[in-house]
C-alpha positions as CSV (number, residue, x, y, z in Angstrom):
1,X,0.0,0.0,0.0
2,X,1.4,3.1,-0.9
3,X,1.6,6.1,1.1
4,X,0.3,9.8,0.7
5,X,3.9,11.4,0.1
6,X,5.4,12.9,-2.5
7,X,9.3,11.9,-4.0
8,X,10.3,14.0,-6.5
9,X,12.9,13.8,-8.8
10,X,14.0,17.0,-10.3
11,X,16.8,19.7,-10.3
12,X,16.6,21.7,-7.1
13,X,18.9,23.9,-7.8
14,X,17.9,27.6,-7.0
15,X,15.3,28.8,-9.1
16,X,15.5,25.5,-10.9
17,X,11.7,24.0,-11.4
18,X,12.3,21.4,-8.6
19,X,12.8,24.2,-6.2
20,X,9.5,26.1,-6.7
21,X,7.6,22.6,-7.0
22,X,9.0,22.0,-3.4
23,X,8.1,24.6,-2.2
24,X,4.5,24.1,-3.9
25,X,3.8,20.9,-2.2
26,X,5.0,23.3,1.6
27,X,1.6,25.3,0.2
28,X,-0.2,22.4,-0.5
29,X,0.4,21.0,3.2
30,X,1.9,18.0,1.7
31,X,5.2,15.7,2.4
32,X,7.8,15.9,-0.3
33,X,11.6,13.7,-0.4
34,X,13.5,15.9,-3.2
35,X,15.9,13.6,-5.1
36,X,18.3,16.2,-7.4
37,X,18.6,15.0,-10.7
38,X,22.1,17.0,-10.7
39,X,23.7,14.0,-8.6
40,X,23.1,11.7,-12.2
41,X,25.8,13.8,-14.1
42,X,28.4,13.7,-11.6
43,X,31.8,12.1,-12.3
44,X,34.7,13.8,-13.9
45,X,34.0,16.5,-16.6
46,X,36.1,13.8,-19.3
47,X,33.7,11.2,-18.6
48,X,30.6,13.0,-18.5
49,X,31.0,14.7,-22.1
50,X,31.8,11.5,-23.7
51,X,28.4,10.0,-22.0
52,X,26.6,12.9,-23.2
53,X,28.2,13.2,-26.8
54,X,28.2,9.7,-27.9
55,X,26.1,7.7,-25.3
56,X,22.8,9.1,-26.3
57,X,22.7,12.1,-24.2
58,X,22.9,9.9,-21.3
59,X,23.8,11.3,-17.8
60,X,26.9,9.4,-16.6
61,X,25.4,8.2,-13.3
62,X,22.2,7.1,-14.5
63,X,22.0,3.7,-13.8
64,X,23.4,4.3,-9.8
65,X,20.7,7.6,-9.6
66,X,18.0,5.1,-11.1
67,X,18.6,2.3,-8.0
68,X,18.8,5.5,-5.8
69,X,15.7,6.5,-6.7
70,X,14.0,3.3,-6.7
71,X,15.5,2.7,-2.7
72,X,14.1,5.4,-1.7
73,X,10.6,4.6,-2.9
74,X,10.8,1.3,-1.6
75,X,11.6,2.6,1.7
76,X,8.9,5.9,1.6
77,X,6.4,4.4,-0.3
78,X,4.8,7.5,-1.7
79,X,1.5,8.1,-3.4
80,X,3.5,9.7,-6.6
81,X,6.9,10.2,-8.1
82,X,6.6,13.3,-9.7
83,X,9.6,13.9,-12.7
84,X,10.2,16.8,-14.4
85,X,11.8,17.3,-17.8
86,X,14.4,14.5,-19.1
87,X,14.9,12.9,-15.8
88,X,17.4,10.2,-15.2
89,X,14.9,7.1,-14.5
90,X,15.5,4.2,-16.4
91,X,12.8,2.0,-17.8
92,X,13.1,-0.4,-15.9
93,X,13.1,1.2,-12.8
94,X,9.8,2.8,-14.0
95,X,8.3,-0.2,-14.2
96,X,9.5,-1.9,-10.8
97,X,8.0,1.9,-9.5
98,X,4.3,1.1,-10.6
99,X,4.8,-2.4,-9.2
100,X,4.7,-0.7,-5.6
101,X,1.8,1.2,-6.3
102,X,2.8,4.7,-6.8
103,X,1.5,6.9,-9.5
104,X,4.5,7.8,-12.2
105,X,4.2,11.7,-13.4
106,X,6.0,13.2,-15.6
107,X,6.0,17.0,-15.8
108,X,8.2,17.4,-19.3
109,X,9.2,20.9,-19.3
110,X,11.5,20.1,-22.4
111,X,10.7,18.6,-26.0
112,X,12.5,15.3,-26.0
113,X,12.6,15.6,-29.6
114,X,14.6,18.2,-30.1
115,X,17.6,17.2,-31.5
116,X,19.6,18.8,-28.7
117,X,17.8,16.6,-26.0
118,X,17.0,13.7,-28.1
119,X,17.8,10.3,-25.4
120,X,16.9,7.4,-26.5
121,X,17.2,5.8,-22.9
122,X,13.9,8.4,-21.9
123,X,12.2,8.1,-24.9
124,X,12.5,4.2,-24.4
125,X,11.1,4.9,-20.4
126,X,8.3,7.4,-21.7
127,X,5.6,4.9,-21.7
128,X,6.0,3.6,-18.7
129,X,5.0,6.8,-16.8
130,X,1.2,6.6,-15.9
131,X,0.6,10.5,-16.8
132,X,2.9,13.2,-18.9
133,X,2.1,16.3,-17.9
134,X,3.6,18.9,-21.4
135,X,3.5,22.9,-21.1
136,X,3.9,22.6,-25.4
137,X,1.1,21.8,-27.4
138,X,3.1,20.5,-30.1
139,X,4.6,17.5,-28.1
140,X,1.1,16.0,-27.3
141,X,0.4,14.0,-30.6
142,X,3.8,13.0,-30.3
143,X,3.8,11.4,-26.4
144,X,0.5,9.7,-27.8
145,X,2.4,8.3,-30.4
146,X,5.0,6.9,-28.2
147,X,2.7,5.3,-26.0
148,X,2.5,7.2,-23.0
149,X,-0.9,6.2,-21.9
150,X,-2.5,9.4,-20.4
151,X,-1.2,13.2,-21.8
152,X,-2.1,16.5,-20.6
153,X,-1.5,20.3,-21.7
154,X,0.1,22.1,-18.3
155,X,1.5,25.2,-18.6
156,X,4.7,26.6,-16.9
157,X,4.1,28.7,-13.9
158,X,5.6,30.9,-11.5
159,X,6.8,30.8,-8.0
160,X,5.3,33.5,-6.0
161,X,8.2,33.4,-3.3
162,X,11.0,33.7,-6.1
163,X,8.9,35.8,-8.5
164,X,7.8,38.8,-6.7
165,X,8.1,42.5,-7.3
166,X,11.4,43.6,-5.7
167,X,13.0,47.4,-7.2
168,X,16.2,48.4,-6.4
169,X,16.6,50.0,-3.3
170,X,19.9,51.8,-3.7
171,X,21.5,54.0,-6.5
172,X,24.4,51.8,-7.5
173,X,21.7,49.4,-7.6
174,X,19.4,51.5,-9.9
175,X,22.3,52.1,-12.2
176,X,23.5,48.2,-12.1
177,X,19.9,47.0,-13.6
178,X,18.7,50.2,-15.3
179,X,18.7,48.9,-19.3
180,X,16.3,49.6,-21.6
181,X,16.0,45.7,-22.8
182,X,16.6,42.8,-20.4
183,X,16.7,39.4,-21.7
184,X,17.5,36.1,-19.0
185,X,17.9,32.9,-20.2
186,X,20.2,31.4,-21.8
187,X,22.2,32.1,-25.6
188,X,21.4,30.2,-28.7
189,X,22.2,31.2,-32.5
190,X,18.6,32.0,-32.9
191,X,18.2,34.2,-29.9
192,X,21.6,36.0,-30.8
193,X,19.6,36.8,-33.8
194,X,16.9,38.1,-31.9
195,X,19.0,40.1,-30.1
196,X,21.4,41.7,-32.5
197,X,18.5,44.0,-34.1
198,X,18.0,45.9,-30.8
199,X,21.9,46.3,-29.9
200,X,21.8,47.9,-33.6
201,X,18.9,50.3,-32.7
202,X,21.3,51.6,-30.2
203,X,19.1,50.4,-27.5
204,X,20.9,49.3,-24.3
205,X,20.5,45.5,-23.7
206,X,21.6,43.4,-20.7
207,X,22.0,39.7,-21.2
208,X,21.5,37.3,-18.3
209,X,22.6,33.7,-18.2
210,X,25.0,31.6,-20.0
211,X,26.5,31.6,-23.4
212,X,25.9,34.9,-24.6
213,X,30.3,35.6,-24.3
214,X,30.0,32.9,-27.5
215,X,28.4,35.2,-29.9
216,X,30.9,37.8,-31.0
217,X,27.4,39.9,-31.1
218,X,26.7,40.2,-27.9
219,X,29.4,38.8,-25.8
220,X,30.0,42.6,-24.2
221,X,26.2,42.5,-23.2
222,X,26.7,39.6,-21.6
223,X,26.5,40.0,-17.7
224,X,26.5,36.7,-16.3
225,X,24.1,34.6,-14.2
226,X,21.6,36.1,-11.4
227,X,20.3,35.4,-8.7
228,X,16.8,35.3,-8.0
229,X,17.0,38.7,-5.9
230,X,19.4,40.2,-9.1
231,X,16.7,38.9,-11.1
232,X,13.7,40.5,-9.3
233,X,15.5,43.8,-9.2
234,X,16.6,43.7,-12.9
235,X,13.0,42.7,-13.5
236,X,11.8,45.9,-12.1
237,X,14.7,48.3,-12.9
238,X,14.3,47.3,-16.8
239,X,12.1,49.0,-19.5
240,X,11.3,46.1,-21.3
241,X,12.1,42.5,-20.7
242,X,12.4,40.2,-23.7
243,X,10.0,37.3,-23.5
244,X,11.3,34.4,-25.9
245,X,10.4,31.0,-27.2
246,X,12.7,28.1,-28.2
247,X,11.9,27.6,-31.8
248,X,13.6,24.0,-31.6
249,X,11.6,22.8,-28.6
250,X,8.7,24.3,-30.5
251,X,7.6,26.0,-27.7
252,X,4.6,28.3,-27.8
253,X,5.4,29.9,-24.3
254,X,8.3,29.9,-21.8
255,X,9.2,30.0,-18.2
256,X,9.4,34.1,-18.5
257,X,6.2,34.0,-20.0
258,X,4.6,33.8,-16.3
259,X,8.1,35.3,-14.9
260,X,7.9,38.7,-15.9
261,X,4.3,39.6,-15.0
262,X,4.7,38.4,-11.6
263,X,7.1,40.8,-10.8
264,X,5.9,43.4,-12.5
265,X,8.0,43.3,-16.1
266,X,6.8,44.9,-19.0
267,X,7.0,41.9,-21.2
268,X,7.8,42.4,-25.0
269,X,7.0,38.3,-26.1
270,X,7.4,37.0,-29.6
271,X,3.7,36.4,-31.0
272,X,2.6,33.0,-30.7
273,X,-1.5,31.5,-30.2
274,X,-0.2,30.4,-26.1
275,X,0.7,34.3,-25.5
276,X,-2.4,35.5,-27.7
277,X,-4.6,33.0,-25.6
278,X,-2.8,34.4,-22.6
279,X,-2.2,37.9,-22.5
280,X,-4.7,39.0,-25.1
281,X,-4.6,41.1,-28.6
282,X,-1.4,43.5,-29.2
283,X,-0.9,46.2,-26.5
284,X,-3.7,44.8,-24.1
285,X,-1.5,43.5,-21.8
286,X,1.8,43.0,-23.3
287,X,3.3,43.6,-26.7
288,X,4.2,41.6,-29.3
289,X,6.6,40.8,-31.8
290,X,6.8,38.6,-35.1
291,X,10.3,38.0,-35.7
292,X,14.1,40.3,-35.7
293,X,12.0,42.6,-38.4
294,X,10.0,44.1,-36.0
295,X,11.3,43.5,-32.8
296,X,13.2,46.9,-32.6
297,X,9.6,48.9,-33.8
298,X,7.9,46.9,-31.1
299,X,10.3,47.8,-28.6
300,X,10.7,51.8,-29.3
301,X,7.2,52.2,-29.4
302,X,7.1,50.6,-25.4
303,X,10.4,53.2,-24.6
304,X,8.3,56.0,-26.6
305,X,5.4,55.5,-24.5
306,X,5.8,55.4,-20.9
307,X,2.8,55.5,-19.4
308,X,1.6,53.0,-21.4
309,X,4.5,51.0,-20.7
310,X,2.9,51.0,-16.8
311,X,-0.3,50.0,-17.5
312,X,1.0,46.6,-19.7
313,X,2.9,45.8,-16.9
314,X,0.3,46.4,-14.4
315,X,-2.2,44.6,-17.1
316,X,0.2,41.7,-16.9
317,X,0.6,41.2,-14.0
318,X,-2.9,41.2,-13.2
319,X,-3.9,38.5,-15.9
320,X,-0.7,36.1,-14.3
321,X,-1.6,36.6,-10.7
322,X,-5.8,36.4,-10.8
323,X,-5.3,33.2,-13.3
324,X,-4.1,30.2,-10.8
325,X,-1.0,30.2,-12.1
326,X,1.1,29.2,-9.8
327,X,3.5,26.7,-9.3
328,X,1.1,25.3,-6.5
329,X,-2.1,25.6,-8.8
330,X,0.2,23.6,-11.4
331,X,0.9,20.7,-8.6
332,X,-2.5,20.5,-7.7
333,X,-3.6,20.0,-11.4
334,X,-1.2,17.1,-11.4
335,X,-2.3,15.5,-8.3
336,X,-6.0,15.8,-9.0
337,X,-5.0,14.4,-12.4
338,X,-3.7,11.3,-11.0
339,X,-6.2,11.0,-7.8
C-alpha cells in the first residue's frame, strides 16, 4: 500500500523547477523527499562529455541515480513520483515503480525531440510513466504516439516566493539593472539573432545567463548569471524584458512568459497562439513581436510610450496573478489528475 507522500525527482537547484515545485507541495500542506537530478551527471568532466556526446545524451550516473531512486521509494512508499523534464529514470526502474503502487508523473518541461535533448534511454522509459504532464502543445500528438498512456496540456508557472516584485533600493543598484531591454535565459544562435537588431537600434541591452560571451554579437552584453534577488531587481529596474520561445523545442510559451508579469515586467514576447490566448490582442496587456524585423519597432514604441508602458505591466501582471497560475495551482492540477 502506498503512502500519501510525495518523492520528487527534479533539479533543485535555485530557481530551478524542482525548487518552486518544493516549495508548492509546503503550500499544498503535503510531504515531499527531493531527489536532485544533478547528482546523475556527476563524475569527472572527461567522462561525463563523452556519456553525453556519444552515449545518447545519457547522464553518466544514470543507472546508480535510477537504483537510488528506486530505494528510496521502496523505503517511503509514496503516493506519486513526480519527474520533471528529461529525468534520469530508467525503464526499468519505472516499471518496478508502478509495481509498488505509486502513480508515475512526468512534468516534461522540455521537447525530448529536439535534437539537442534527443535520449533514447527516456524516450525508451516514456511509456511507462502513468501520466505526462507537457506545457507545449506541439509535443502531445507526439507522447501519444510513443505510447504514453495518459497526456495532458500544463502550462509553466511561477513561484510567488522567487517571483515577486522587488525594485532596487539603492543608487548603484538603480544604475547596475537600469537597461532599456533585459533578456535572461540562456544564448542560442537564434536568440543571438533576436537580439542583435535591438543592440543595432542603439538600445541598451543586458543579457543574463549563459553563453551569450559565444556570440561575438553580444558577448559585451553579456552579464552573467543572477540570482533570483538580481533577477527581481533587474526585472523591475528594466524598460522592457524580452520574452522568448525556443523555436527548436517548439515552444509556444516559456518560463518568462509567467516570470515577468509576476514581478511586474513589461513583457515584450514573440507572437505566438499560447501568449495570444494568454495575454490577449497586441498592447492589451503585453506587446508583441513577429520576428528580428519588428522587434526593434515593437520595442521603441514601449520606450516611446511610458505610461503605457505601466499599464502593460500592471495589465500583466494582473492577468498572471488572478489566473491560478502558480507553481502550487500547477501541482495541484497534477495531483487531481492522478487522484
Amino acid at each position: 500500500m502506498s503512502g500519501s507522500g510525495i518523492v520528487l525527482v527534479a533539479d533543485t537547484g535555485p530557481m530551478q523547477l524542482g525548487s518552486h515545485l518544493v516549495e508548492a507541495v509546503s503550500t499544498l500542506g503535503l510531504t515531499v523527499t527531493p531527489l536532485d537530478t544533478r547528482e546523475a551527471f556527476d563524475g569527472p568532466a572527461v567522462l561525463r562529455t563523452a556519456s553525453w556526446r556519444l552515449a545518447g545524451h545519457r547522464p553518466l550516473r544514470l543507472a546508480n541515480f535510477s537504483a537510488r531512486v528506486l530505494e528510496v521509494v521502496r523505503r517511503e512508499r509514496p503516493s506519486i513520483v513526480l519527474a520533471t523534464g528529461l529525468a534520469p529514470l530508467q525503464a526499468d526502474v519505472l516499471r518496478e515503480i508502478g509495481t509498488l503502487g505509486a502513480k508515475r508523473i512526468n512534468f516534461l518541461t522540455d521537447d525530448p525531440w529536439n535534437p539537442a535533448h534527443r535520449a533514447p534511454w527516456f524516450l525508451k522509459g516514456l511509456p511507462s510513466y502513468d501520466i505526462v504532464f507537457s506545457p507545449r502543445h506541439a509535443n502531445l500528438d507526439d507522447l501519444i504516439r510513443a505510447g504514453v498512456p495518459r497526456v495532458e496540456y500544463l502550462p509553466f508557472g511561477y513561484s510567488p516566493v522567487a517571483h515577486r516584485y522587488e525594485p532596487a533600493t539603492t543608487a548603484a543598484e538603480r544604475a547596475a539593472f537600469h537597461t532599456d531591454v533585459v533578456l535572461a535565459g540562456g544564448a542560442d544562435e537564434e536568440r543571438a539573432r533576436l537580439v542583435q537588431p535591438l543592440i543595432r537600434a542603439g538600445l541598451s541591452v543586458a543579457l543574463y545567463g549563459g553563453y551569450w560571451d559565444r556570440f561575438p554579437s553580444t558577448r559585451r552584453y553579456a552579464k552573467g548569471v543572477l540570482g533570483a534577488e538580481g533577477l527581481r531587481k533587474v526585472t523591475a529596474e528594466a524598460r522592457i524584458s524580452l520574452g522568448l520561445v525556443r523555436r527548436a523545442n517548439r515552444d509556444g510559451h516559456a518560463m518568462r512568459t509567467f516570470e515577468v508579469p509576476a514581478m511586474r515586467g513589461c513583457l515584450l514576447a514573440e507572437r505566438t497562439s499560447d501568449h495570444v490566448a494568454l495575454f490577449g490582442s497586441d498592447r492589451e496587456a503585453v506587446v508583441y513581436f513577429d520576428d528580428a524585423a519588428d522587434v526593434v519597432d515593437a520595442a521603441r514604441w514601449i520606450l516611446d510610450h511610458p505610461l503605457d508602458r505601466d499599464r502593460l505591466a500592471a495589465q500583466a501582471s494582473e492577468v498572471v496573478r488572478a489566473g491560478r497560475h502558480t507553481y502550487a495551482d500547477r501541482l495541484a492540477a497534477m495531483l487531481e489528475a492522478a487522484a
